[in-house]
TIVEX-87119 format. One record per residue (C-alpha): x, y, z; residue number from 1; residue in three letters. Coordinates in pm, 1 decimal, decimal comma, padded with zeros to 6 digits. Example, Ala and Ser with C-alpha at 12.3 -4.5 7.8 and 13.67 -1.06 7.14 Angstrom:
BEGIN
<xx = 01230,0; yy = -00450,0; zz = 00780,0; i = 1; aa = ala>
<xx = 01367,0; yy = -00106,0; zz = 00714,0; i = 2; aa = ser>
END
This chain:
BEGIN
<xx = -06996,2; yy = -07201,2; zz = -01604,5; i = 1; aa = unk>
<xx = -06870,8; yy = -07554,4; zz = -01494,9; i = 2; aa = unk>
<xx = -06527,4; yy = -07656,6; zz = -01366,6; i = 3; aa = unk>
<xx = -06488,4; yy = -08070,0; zz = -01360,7; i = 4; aa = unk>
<xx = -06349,5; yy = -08255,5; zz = -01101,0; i = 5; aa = unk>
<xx = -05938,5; yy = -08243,7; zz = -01136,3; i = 6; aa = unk>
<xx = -05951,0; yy = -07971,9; zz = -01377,9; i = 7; aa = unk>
<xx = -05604,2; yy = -07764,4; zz = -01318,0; i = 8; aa = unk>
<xx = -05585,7; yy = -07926,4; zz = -00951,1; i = 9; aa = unk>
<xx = -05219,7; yy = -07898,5; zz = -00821,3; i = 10; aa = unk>
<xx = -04984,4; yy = -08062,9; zz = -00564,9; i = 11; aa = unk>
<xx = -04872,7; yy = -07846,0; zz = -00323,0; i = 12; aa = unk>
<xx = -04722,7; yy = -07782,1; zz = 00027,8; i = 13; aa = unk>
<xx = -04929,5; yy = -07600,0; zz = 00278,1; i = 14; aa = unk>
<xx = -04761,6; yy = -07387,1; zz = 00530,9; i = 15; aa = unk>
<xx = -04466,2; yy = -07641,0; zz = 00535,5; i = 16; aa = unk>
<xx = -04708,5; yy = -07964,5; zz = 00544,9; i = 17; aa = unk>
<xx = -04702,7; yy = -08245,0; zz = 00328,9; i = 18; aa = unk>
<xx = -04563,1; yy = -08150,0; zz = 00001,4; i = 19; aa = unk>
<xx = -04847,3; yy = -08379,6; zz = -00163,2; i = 20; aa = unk>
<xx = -05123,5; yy = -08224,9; zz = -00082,2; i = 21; aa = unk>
<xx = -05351,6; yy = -08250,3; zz = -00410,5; i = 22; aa = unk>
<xx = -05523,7; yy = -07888,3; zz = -00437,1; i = 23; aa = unk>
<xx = -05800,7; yy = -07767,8; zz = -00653,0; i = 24; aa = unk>
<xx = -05874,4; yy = -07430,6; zz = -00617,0; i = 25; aa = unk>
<xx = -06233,9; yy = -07360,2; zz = -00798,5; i = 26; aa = unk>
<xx = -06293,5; yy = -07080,6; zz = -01080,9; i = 27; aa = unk>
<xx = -05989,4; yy = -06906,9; zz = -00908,0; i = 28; aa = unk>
<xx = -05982,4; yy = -06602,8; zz = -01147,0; i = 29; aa = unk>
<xx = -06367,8; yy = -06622,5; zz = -01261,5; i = 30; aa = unk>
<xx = -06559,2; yy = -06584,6; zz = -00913,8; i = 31; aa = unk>
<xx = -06637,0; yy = -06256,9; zz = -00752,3; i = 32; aa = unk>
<xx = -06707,4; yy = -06435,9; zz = -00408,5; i = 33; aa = unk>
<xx = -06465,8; yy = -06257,7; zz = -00147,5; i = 34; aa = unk>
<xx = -06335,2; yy = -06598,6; zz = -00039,3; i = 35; aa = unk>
<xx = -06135,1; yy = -06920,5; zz = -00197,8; i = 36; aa = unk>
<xx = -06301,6; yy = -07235,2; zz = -00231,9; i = 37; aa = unk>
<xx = -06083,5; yy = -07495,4; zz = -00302,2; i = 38; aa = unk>
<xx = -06074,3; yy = -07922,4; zz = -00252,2; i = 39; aa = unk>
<xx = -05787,3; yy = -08045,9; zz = -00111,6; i = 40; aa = unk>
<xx = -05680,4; yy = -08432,0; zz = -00069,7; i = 41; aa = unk>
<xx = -05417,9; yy = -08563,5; zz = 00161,0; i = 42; aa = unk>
<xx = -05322,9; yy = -08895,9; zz = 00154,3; i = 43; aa = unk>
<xx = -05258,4; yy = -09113,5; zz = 00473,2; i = 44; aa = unk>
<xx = -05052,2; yy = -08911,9; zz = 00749,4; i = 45; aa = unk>
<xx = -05065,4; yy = -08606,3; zz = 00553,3; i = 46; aa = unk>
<xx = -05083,0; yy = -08261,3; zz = 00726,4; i = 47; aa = unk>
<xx = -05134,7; yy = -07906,6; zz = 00654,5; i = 48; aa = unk>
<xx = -04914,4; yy = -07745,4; zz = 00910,5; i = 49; aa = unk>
<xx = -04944,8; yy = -07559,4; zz = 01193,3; i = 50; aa = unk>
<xx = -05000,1; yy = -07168,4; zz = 01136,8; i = 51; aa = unk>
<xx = -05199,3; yy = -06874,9; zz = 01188,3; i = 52; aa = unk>
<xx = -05346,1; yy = -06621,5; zz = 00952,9; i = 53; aa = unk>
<xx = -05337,1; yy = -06280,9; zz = 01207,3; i = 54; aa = unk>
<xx = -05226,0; yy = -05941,8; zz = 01137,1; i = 55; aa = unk>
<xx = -05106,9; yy = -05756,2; zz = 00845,4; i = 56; aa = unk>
<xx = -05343,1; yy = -06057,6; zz = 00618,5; i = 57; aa = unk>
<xx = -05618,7; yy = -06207,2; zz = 00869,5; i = 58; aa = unk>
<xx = -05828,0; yy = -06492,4; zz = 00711,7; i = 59; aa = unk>
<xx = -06089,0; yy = -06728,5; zz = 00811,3; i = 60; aa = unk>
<xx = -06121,7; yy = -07056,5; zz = 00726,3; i = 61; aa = unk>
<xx = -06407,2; yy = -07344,1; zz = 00719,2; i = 62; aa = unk>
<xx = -06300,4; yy = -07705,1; zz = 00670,4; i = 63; aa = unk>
<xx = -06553,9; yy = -07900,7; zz = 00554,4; i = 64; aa = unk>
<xx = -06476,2; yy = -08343,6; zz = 00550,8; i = 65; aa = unk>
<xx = -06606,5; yy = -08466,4; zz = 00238,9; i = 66; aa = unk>
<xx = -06451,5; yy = -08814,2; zz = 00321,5; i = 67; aa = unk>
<xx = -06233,8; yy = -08995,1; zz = 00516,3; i = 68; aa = unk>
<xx = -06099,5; yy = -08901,9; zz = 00875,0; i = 69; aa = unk>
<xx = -05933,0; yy = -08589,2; zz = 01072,0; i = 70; aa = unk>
<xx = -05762,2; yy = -08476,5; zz = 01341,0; i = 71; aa = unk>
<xx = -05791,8; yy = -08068,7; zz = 01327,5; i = 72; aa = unk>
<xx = -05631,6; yy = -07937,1; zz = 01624,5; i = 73; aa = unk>
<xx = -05755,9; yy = -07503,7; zz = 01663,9; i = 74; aa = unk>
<xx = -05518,3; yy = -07312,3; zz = 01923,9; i = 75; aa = unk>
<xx = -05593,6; yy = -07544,3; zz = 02230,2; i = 76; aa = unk>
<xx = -05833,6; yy = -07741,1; zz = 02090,9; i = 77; aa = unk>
<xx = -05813,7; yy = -08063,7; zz = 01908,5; i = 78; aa = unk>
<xx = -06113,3; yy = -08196,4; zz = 01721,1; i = 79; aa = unk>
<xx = -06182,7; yy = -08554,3; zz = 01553,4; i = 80; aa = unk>
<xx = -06348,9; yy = -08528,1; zz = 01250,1; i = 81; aa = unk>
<xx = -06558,0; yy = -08790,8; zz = 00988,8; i = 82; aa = unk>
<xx = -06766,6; yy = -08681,5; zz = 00707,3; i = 83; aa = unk>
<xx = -06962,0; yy = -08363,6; zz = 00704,4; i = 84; aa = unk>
<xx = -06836,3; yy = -08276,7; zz = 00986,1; i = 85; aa = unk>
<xx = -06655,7; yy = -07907,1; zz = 00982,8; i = 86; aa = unk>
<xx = -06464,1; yy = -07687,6; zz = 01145,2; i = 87; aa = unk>
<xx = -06417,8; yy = -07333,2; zz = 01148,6; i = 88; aa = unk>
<xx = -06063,2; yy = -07151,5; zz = 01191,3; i = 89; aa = unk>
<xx = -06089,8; yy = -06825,4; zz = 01321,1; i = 90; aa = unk>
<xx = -05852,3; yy = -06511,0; zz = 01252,6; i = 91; aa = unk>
<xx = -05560,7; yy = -06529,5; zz = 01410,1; i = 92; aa = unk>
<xx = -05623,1; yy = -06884,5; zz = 01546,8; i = 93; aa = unk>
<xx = -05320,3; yy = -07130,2; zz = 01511,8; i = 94; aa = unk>
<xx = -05481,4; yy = -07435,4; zz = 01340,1; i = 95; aa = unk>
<xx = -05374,5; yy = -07774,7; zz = 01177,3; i = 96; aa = unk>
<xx = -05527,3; yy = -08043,5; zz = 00984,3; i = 97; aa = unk>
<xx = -05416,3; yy = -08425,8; zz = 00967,2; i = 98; aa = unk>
<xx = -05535,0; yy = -08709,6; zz = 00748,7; i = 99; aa = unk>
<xx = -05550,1; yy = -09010,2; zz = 01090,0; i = 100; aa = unk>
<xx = -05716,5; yy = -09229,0; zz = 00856,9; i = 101; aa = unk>
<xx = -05590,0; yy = -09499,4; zz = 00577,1; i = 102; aa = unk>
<xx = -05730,9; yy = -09404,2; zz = 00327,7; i = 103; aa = unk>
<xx = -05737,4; yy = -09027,0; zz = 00112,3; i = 104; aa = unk>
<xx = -05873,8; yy = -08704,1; zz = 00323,8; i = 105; aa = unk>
<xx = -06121,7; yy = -08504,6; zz = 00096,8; i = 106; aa = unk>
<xx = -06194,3; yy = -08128,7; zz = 00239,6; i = 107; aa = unk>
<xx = -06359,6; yy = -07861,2; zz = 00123,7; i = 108; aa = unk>
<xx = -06207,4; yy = -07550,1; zz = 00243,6; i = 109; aa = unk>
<xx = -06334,7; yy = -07210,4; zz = 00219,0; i = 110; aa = unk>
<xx = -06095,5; yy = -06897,1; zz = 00307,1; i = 111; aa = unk>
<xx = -06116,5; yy = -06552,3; zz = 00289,7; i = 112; aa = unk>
<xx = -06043,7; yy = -06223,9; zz = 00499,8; i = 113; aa = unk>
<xx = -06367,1; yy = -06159,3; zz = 00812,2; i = 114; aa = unk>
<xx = -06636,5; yy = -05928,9; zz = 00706,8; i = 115; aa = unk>
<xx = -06972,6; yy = -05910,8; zz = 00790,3; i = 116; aa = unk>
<xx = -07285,0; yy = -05994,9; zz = 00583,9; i = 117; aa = unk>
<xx = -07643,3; yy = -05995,4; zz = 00683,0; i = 118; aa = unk>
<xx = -07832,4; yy = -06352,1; zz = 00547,8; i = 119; aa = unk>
<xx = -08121,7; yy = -06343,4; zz = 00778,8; i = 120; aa = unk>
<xx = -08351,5; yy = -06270,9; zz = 00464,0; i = 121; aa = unk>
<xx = -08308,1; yy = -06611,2; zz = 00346,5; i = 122; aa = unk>
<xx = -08530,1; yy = -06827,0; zz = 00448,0; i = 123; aa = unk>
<xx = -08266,5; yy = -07083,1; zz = 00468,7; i = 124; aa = unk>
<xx = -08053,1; yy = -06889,1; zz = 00754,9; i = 125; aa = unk>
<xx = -08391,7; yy = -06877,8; zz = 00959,3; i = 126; aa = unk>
<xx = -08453,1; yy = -07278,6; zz = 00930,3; i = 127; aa = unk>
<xx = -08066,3; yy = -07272,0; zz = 01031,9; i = 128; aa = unk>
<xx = -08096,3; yy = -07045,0; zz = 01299,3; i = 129; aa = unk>
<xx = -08409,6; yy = -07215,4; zz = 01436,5; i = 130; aa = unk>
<xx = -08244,4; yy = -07603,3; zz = 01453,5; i = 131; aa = unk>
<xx = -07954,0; yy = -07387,8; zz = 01648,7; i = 132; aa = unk>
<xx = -08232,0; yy = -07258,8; zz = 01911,3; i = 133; aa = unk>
<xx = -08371,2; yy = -07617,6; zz = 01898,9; i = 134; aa = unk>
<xx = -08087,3; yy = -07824,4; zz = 01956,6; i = 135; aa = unk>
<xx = -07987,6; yy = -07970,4; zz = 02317,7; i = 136; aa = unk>
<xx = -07742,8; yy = -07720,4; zz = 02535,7; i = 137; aa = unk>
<xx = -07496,6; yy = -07971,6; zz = 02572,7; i = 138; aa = unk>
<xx = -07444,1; yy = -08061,0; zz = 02202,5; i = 139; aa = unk>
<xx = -07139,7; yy = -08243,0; zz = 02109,6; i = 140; aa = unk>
<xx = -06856,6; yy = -08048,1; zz = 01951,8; i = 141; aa = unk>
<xx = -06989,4; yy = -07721,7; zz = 02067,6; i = 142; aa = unk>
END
């Protein structure tokens, strides 16, 4: 199964941010993953709006920059952002992201409601888990 670039991507306004927010939410009715995974592109200014996903529907979300640059801001704290560089919206947290750059903002952004799940039999999560234990204590962004 394969879904192209721009395939049935959409404009839309997030939580009353820009209204031009280009959207393309990935094999939205063929995927049995638990969360959304979707691109989303904001042109120059562009902002998703402040808001909070808490109770009655609480959701967590991952930004991921593909390109261009970001100011996310997460309850008190505001983070700039460049490519590859991601941030991760807990329940309940009020969060906001903001193209600050001149050109497009490319995220990926991956939503869905908390649950647990137990990776540590990959051997993937244990090469994660080990550059974690091996990194400086006072790494940046932390």
């Amino acid at each position: 199964m394969i879904e192209r670039a721009g395939e049935g991507d959409f404009d839309y306004a997030l939580h009353e941010g820009s209204p031009d927010t280009r959207i393309q939410w990935y094999f939205h009715d063929r995927t049995r993953l638990p969360v959304a995974v979707q691109s989303w592109t904001l042109a120059p200014g562009g902002r998703e709006g402040m808001h909070a996903h808490g109770e009655g529907r609480p959701l967590e979300e991952l930004y991921v920059v593909v390109e261009g640059s970001a100011v996310m801001r997460v309850d008190d704290v505001e983070y700039r952002l460049g490519p590859g560089d991601a941030v991760l919206a807990p329940p309940g947290a009020q969060h906001d992201v903001r193209n600050t750059g001149e050109g497009s903002l490319r995220l990926l952004v991956v939503w869905g409601p908390p649950g647990e799940v137990d990776f540590s039999a990959f051997g993937s999560y244990r090469a994660a888990a080990a550059a974690w234990a091996a990194r400086p204590a006072t790494h940046p962004g932390v």
